[in-house]
C-alpha positions as CSV (number, residue, x, y, z in Angstrom):
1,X,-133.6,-99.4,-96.2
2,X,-137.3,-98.9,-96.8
3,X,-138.9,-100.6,-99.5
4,X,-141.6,-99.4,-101.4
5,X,-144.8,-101.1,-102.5
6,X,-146.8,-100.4,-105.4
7,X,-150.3,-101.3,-104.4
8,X,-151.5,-99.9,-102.6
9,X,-148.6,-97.4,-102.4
10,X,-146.7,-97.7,-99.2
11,X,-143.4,-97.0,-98.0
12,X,-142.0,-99.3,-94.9
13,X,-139.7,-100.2,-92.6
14,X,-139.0,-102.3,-89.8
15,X,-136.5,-100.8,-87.2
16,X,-134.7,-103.5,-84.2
17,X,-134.0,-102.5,-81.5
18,X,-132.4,-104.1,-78.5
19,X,-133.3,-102.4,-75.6
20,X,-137.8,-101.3,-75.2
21,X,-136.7,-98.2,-73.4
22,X,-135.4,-97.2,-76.5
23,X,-138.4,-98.0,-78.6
24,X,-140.4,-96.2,-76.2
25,X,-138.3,-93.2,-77.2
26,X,-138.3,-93.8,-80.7
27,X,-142.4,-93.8,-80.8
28,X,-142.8,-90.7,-78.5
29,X,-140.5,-88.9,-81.4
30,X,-142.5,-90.5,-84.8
31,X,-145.3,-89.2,-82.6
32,X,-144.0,-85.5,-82.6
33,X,-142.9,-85.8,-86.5
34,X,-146.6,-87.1,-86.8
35,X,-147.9,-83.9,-85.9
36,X,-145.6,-81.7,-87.5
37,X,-145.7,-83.0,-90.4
38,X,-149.4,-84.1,-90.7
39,X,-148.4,-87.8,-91.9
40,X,-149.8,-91.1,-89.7
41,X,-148.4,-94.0,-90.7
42,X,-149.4,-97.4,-89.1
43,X,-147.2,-98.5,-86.5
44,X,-146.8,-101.8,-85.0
45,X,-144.2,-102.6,-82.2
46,X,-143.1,-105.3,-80.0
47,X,-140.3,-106.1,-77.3
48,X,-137.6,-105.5,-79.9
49,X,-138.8,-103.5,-83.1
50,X,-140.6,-101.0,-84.7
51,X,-142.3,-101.2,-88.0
52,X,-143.9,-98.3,-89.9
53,X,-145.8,-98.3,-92.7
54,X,-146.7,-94.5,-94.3
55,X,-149.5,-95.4,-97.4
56,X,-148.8,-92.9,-100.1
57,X,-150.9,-90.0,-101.3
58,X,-150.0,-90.9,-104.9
59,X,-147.6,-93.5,-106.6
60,X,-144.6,-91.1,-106.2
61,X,-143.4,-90.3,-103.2
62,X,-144.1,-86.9,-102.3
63,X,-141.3,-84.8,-100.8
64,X,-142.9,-84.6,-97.2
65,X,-143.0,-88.7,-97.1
66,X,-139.2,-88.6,-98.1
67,X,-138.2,-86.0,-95.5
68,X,-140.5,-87.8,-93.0
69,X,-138.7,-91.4,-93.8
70,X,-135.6,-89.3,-93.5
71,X,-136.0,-88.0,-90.2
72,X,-137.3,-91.5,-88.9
73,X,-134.0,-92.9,-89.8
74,X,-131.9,-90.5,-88.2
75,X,-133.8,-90.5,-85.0
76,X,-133.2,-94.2,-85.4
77,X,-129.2,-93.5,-86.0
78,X,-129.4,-91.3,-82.4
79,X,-130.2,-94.5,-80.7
């Protein structure tokens, strides 16, 4: 579930994993949503997770941040 912070306004998750070939995966397609959708969140990683953090353009979220969380979490359910 992502949870939403108020201020500053920022929607995040953390994502496990349990193999790194499949975060390297993962990061090559927020990468390609990046670009397409014009939104760069910060991302940290490690050996077994991935945690993104996409800071708000107001306190709302806007419809391209949902769709964006959206598609992060199915390319996380395609694991």
């Amino acid at each position: 579930m992502w949870k939403q912070r108020e201020s500053p306004p920022i929607l995040e998750k953390r994502f496990e994993f349990e193999e790194y070939q499949k975060i390297s995966i993962f990061l090559k397609k927020i990468d390609e949503l990046c670009k397409e959708k014009n939104i760069y969140p910060n991302i940290s990683f490690g050996k077994n997770f991935v945690s993104v953090s996409i800071f708000l353009d107001s306190e709302e979220i806007q419809s391209n941040e949902k769709e964006f969380s959206i598609r992060l979490d199915n390319y996380f359910l395609e694991k």
